[in-house]
N, C-alpha and C positions, 0 to 999 in steps of 0.2 A: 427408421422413421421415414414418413410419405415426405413431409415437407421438406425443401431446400433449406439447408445451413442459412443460406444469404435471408432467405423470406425472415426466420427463425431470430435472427442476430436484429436486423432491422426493427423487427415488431419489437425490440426490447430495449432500444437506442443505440445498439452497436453501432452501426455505420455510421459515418461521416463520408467517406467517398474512395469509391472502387476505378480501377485505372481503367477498364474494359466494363462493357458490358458482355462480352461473352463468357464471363466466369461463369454465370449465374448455371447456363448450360453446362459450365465444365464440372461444377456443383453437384451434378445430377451421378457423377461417376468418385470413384475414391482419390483425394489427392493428396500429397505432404506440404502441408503447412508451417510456415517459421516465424518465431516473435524471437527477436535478439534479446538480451538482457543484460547488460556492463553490471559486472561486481563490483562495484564503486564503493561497497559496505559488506558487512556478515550478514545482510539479510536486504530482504527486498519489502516494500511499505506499500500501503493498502490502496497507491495510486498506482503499482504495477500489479495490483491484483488482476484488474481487468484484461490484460496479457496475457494470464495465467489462466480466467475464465474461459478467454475466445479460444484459445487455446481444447480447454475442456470440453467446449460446445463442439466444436468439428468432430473431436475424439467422438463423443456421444452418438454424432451424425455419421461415423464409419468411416473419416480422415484421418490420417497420420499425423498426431502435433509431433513439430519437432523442437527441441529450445534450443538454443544458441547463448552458452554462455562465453561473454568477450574478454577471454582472458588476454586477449592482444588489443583489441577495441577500447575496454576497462584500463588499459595503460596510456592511451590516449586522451579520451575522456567526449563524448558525443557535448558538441556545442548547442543545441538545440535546446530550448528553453533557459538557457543559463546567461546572466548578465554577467558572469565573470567565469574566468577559466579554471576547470577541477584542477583540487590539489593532486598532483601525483602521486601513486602507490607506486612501493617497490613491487617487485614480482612475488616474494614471499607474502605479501599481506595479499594482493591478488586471488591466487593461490589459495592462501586459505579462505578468502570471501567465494570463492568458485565452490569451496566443499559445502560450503556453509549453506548460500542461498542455495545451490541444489533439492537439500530438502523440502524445499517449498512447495517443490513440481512433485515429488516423490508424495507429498500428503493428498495433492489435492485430483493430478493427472491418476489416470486409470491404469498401473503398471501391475493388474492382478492377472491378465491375457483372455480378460472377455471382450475386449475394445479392443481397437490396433495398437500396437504396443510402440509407447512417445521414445522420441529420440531424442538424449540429449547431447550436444555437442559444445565443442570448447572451440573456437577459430584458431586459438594458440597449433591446433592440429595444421594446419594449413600456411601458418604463417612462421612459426619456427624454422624453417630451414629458407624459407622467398627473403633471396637478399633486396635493400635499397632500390640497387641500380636495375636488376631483373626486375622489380616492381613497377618502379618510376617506367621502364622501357616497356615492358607486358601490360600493365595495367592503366600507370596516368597518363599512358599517351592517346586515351581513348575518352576520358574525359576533355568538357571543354572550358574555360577560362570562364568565359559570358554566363552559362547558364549556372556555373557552382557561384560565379560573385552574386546572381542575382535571389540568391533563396535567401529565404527573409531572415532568417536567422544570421545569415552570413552579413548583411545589409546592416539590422540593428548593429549588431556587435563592431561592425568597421562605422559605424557615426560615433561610436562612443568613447568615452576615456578608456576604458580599458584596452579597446580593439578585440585585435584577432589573434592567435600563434599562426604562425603555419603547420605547425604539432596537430592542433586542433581542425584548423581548413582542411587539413588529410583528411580527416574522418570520412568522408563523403566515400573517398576511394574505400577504404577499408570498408566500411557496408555494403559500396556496391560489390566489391568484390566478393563477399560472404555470401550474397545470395546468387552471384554467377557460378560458385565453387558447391555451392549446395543445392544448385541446380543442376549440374553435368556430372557429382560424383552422388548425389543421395537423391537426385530424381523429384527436389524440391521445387512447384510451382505457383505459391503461394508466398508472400511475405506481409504479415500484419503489424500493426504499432499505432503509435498515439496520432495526430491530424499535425504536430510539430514533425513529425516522421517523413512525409509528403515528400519532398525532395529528396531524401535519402533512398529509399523506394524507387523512387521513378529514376534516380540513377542506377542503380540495380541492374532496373528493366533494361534502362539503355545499354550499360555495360552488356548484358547479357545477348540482345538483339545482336551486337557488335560482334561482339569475339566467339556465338555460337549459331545464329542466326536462327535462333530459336524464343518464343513468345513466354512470360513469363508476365505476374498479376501480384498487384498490390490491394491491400484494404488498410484503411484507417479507422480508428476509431476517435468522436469528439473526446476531448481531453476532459478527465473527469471533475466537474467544478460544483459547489454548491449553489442554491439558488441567488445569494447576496455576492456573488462571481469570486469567493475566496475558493481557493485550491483544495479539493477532497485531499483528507489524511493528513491535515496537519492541524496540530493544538497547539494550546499556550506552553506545552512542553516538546513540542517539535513534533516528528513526524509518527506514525503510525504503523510501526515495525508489524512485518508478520510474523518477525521470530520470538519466541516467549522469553527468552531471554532478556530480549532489549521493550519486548511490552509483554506484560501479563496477560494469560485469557480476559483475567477481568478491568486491566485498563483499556483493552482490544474492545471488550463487550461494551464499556461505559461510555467508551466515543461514538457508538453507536446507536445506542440508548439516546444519549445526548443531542442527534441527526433534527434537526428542525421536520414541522410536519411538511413543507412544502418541497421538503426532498427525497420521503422518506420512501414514496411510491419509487420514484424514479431511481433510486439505490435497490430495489430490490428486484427490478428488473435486473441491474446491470449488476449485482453483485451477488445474486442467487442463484438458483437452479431453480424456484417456485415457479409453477406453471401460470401464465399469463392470466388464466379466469380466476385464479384464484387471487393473485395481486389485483386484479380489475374490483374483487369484492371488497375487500380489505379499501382499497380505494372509496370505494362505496358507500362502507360504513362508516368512514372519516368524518362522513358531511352528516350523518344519521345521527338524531336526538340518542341521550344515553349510551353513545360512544367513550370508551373508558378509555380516556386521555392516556398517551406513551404507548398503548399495548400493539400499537404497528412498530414502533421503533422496538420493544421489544420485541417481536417477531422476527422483524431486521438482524437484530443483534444475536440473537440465536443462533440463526440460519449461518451468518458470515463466518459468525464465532467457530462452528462445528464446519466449516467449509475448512478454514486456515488451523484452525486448533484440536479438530476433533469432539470426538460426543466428551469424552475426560473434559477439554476445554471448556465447555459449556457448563459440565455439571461443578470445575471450581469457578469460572465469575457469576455462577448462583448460588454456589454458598457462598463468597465473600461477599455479593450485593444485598443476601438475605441478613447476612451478621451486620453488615455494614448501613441497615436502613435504618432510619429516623423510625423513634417507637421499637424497637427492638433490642430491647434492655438486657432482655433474658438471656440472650444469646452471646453477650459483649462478658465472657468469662475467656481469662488466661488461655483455656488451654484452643477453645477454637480461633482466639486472634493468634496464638503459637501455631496453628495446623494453617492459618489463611496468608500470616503475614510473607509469605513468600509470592505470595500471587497479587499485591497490589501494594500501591507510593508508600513506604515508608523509610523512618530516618531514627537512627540510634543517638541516644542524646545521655550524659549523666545525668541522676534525677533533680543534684544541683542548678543545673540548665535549665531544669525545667518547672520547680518549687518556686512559687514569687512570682511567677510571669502571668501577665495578663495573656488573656486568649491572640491577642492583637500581636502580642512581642512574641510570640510561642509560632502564632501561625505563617510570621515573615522571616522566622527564624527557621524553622520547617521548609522553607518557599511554597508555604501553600497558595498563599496570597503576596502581593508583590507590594505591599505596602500597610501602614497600621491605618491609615485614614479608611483605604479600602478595607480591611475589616473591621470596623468601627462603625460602618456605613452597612457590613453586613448583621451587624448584629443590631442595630435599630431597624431594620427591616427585616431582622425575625428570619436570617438565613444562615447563622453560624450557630454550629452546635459542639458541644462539648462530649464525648461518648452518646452519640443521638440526643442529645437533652438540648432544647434547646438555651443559646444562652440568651438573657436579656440585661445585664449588668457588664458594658465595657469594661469598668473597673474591677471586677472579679477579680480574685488572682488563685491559679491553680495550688489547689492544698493535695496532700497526702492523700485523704479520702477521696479523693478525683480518680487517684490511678488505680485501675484495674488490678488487683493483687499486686501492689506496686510493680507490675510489669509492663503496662502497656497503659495508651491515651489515644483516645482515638478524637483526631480534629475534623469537622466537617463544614463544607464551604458549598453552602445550598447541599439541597438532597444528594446529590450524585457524585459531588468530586471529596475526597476522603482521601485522609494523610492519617497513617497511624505512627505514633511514637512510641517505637520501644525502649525501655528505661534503661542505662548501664549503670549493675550497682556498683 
């Protein structure tokens, strides 16, 4: 590609701010680039996607990504955005969250060898055998007191009741040190992360200037937010896994779907691969008379879907969205809710649990809804539905001919969020 990485990233709201301007030149040539990522779970959420993108985009542009997973950093736990201190993992859970998020990079980075082939590394390699005291003497005597109290992270967290550890206040060394170590053994001059990253980063740099006397670069990117300033990838049911396990393609898909329109351009910059004139269209047509309301977010949801899940990903949250739609009757038989129900919310219940109960005791018993007032309130406004039917009678109460080959009931709370109940006989 003619264009600069840096131009390419920019036009699409990557940046938030680069530590030099002479990267831009250094751009012009092949470099290794690093996003750290702490195993803190089995998988990583759709707010380190963007990690895993910028990541992509270099690879694309003829740079080496490299990933860094912090199997020693992950035991620590980065203070940076958190108002209180991570609970600690043993090294076994660690461990096995290192194996797990792995495949993240494996689905989405280019490890087929027509790109330059990513590096993935674990810090654990480096830090398993560096005792305390060689640490503290080799490495903390080069950080300085004044500038680590003053990062803002540092600041909030010592005004507050919780405070600080000093477990925690390390962190700073351990990153910086990750990128001075994978700078002078893997030839790494690049390090990216979130705009909370910023001081970790530029201690790096420093560390690195110090102990090799050698020039090293940071990028940020603005930290991923919706237009109403709440945090991308989190729902009424927590966060937004990339792994299928902990979310389905098609809960994946449906949060997606779900994207309001005033964010929905700006996610497909930063969450796609779609070429900019083409999102510019699509833009375009938003504001254009006979615009077919959602089909940018579905667009959205496709693209992100088959990015993190695969083209399979895609083709199962269109059929459970297709089974699972208002007016689609035909389709709500046993054996396609048994071939779907793996792939979206549902909850096993005996058919006695479920015989007598209004939609209202069913749907907060389910946690579809968090209260019976709140569905009570959805079914006079003509938003709860019963196997896509809509309901209009609070007082209903589910009989025998409701269930699906008495096997399955499918709840639905407005068009798009859907809880199916399968029966234990």
């Amino acid at each position: 590609m003619a264009e600069n990485i840096l131009d390419c990233l920019k036009g699409r709201g990557f940046i938030d701010a680069v530590t030099s301007d002479d990267l831009h030149a250094l751009c012009e040539k092949p470099l290794k680039v690093y996003v750290g990522f702490d195993p803190t779970a089995d998988s990583l959420h759709v707010g380190n996607l963007m990690g895993i993108l910028v990541l992509a985009w270099f690879q694309r542009f003829g740079h080496t990504p490299v990933v860094v997973l912090g199997g020693t950093s992950g035991r620590i736990g980065d203070p940076s955005g958190k108002s209180v201190e991570r609970p600690l993992l043993d090294t076994e859970t660690i461990a096995s969250n290192v194996a797990s998020i792995r495949t993240h990079f494996e689905q989405i980075l280019d490890f087929g060898g027509k790109l330059p082939s990513p590096l993935i590394l674990n810090n654990d390699q480096w830090y398993s055998n560096f005792g305390l005291v060689d640490f503290l003497r080799d490495v903390g005597k080069h950080f300085r007191m004044g500038p680590m109290l003053a990062k803002d992270t540092v600041k909030t967290r010592l005004q507050s009741e919780e405070g600080l550890s000093y477990t925690e206040f390390s962190y700073q060394l351990i990153q910086g040190y990750d990128f001075y170590h994978l700078h002078t053994h893997h030839d790494v001059s690049v390090q990216m992360g979130g705009s909370d990253q910023w001081g970790n980063i530029t201690g790096g740099i420093e560390l690195t200037r110090k102990l090799a006397g050698e020039s090293v670069y940071g990028i940020t990117w603005p930290l991923l937010t919706r237009s109403d300033g709440k945090k991308f990838g989190k729902s009424e049911e927590g966060a937004i896994w990339l792994s299928e396990k902990r979310c389905s393609p098609y809960q994946f898909y449906q949060y997606l779907i779900r994207i309001p329109d005033a964010d929905v351009i700006k996610m497909m910059k930063l969450l796609t691969f779609m070429d900019l004139a083409e999102i510019e269209e699509i833009e375009k047509g938003m504001k254009e008379p006979g615009y077919l309301v959602n089909s940018a977010q579905k667009r959205l949801a496709e693209e992100v879907t088959r990015i993190v899940h695969g083209e399979e990903g895609v083709v199962k949250a269109r059929k459970v969205t297709e089974a699972a739609a208002p007016g689609k009757k035909a389709a709500l038989d046993a054996e396609t809710l048994s071939a779907i129900s793996g792939d979206m919310p549902s909850i096993s219940l005996p058919m006695d649990q479920v015989l007598g109960q209004s939609y209202a005791e069913l749907a907060v018993e389910a946690e579809l809804l968090s209260s019976k007032g709140e569905a009570n309130r959805l079914i006079k406004n003509g938003g709860a539905y019963l196997n896509d039917a809509k309901l209009v009678d609070p007082a209903a109460r589910i009989q025998k001919k409701d269930l699906i080959e008495d096997r399955f009931l499918l709840l639905g709370a407005g068009k798009k969020k859907k809880l199916l109940i399968k029966i234990v006989l």
